[in-house]
N, C-alpha and C positions, 0 to 999 in steps of 0.2 A: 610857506617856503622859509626856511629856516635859513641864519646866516653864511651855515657852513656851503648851504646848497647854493646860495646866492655867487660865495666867490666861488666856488666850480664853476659855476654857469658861467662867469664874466673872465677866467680863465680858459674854459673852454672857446668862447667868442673872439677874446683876441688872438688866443693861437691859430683858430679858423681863418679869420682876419688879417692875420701874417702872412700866412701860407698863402691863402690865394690871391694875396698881393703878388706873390712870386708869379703867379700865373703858373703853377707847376705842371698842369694839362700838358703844356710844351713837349715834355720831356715823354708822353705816352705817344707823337707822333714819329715813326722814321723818318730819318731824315740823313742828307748830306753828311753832318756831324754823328751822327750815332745812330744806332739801329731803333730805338726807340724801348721804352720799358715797359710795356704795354703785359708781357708777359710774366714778369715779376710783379709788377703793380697787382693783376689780377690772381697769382697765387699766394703775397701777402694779404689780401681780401678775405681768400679764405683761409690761409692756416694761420692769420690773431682770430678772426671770429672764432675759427674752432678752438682754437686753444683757449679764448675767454668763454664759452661756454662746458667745456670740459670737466671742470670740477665739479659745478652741478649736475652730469650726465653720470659721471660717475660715482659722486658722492664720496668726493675727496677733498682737504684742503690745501690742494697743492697746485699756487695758480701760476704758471708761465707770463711773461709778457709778450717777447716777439717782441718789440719797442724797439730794441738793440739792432735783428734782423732788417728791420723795415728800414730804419735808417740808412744802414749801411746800404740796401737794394735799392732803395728808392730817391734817398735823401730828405731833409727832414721836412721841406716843403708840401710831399706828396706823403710823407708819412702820418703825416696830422689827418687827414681829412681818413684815412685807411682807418687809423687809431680812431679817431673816432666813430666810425660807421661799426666798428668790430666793437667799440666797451657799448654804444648804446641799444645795438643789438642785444646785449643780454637782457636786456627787460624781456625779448621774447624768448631766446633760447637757454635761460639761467632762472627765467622768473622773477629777475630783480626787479626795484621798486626804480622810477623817475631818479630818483636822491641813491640810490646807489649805486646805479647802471653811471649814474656822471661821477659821480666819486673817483668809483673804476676808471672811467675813462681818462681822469688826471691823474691818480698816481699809478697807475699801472700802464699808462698810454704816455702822456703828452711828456707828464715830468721826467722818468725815462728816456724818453726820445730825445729832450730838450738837453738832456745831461749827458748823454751820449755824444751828442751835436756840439758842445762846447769843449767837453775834454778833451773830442776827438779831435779837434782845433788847435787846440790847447797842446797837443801829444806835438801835431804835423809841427807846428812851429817851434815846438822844443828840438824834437828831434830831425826835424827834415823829414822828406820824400827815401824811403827806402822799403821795400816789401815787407821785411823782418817788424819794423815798427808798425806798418801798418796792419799786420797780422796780431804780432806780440801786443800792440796799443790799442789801434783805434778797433780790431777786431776782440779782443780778448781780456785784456787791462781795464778799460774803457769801460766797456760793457758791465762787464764783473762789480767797480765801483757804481756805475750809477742804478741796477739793478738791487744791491746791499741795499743803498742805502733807500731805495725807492721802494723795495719790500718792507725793511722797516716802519719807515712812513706810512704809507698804506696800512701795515699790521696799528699800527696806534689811531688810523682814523678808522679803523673797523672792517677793512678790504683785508684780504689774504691773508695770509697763516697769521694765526694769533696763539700766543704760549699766554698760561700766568704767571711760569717762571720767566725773567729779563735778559736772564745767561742764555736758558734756552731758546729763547725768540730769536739772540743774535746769533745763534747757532745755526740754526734753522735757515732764518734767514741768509747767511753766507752761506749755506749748500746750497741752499735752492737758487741763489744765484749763479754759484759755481756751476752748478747742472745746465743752468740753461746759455750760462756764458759757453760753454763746453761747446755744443751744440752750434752756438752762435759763430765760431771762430771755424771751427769743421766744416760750417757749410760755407762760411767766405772762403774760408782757402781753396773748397771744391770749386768754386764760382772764380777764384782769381785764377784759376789754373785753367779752368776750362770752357767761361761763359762770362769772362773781365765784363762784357756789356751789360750784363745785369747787375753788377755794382755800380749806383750814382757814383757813389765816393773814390770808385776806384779807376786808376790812368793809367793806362801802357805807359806813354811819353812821361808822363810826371814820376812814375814810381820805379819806371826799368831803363829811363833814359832816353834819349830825343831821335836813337837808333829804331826805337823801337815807334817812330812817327809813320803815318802810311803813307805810303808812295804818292803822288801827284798825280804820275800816270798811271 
């Protein structure tokens, strides 16, 4: 096991390790406070696994992450253990090898997730609780920077699109983020408009004001 593989592993381990400090399970129960995520949780299951096996089925190099999506649906607790279950699956459904089924799983999974989860922090606090930011920021903005630069990265440890031209590769890679940022923001706003519960990240009362609190009775 080579060094590179070694700090995946130990990256991999503590992101695990955070997460289920959180006891994220919590949040797949209904309950009194929220209806439960149980049904988001289990269709980011399957559309990162499929999207991570995709470029191999099709025999393209044009790999999605979902990293962004699962965030925003699930939060980043529950997203870890998703992400991960989805990049280490590729050893069977991509054929990857131990060392690069985990690779995948940190720049194309956690580090994404992880950067998504900060900025978007980062965004609320700058800007406050408003729809527009959290659509235009933590939806779209957000997304688009930590997906750039997490393709990049990726593309230099040997994961996802790779150019030999440097212009092209940044190219490349800020479409391919834009694409999937696109994608990423179209299905929050369908979901804020019309299934708020299946956004962790997202609040009636925090985002549209304390009017919009549920009744007692």
């Amino acid at each position: 096991m080579d060094a590179s593989t070694v700090v995946d592993l130990a990256l991999l381990a503590v992101a695990l390790a955070a997460a289920l400090v959180m006891r994220p399970w919590r949040l797949l129960r209904a309950g009194s406070a929220h209806p439960g995520l149980s049904t988001p949780f289990l269709a980011m299951l399957t559309i990162v696994a499929w999207l991570w096996s995709w470029p191999a089925a099709a025999a393209v190099p044009v790999q999605w992450s979902g990293a962004a999506l699962a965030v925003l649906t699930l939060g980043w607790p529950l997203a870890v253990p998703v992400l991960a279950v989805a990049g280490l699956s590729t050893m069977a459904t991509a054929g990857l090898s131990w060392a690069e089924a985990l690779s995948a799983t940190i720049w194309l999974g956690l580090m994404p997730a992880t950067a998504v989860l900060v900025l978007g922090q980062a965004v609320r606090a700058a800007l406050g609780t408003h729809p527009v930011v959290y659509l235009l920021g933590r939806a779209f903005a957000v997304p688009l920077v930590a997906l750039f630069v997490c393709t990049l990265g990726a593309a230099v440890t040997g994961q996802g699109l790779a150019a030999q031209d440097g212009e092209i590769q940044v190219v490349a890679a800020f479409l391919l983020a834009l694409g999937e940022t696109s994608w990423t923001c179209a299905i929050a706003s369908i979901l804020v408009a019309w299934r708020p519960q299946w956004l962790a990240t997202w609040s009636d009362v925090l985002y549209l004001g304390p009017r919009c609190r549920p009744s007692s009775g």
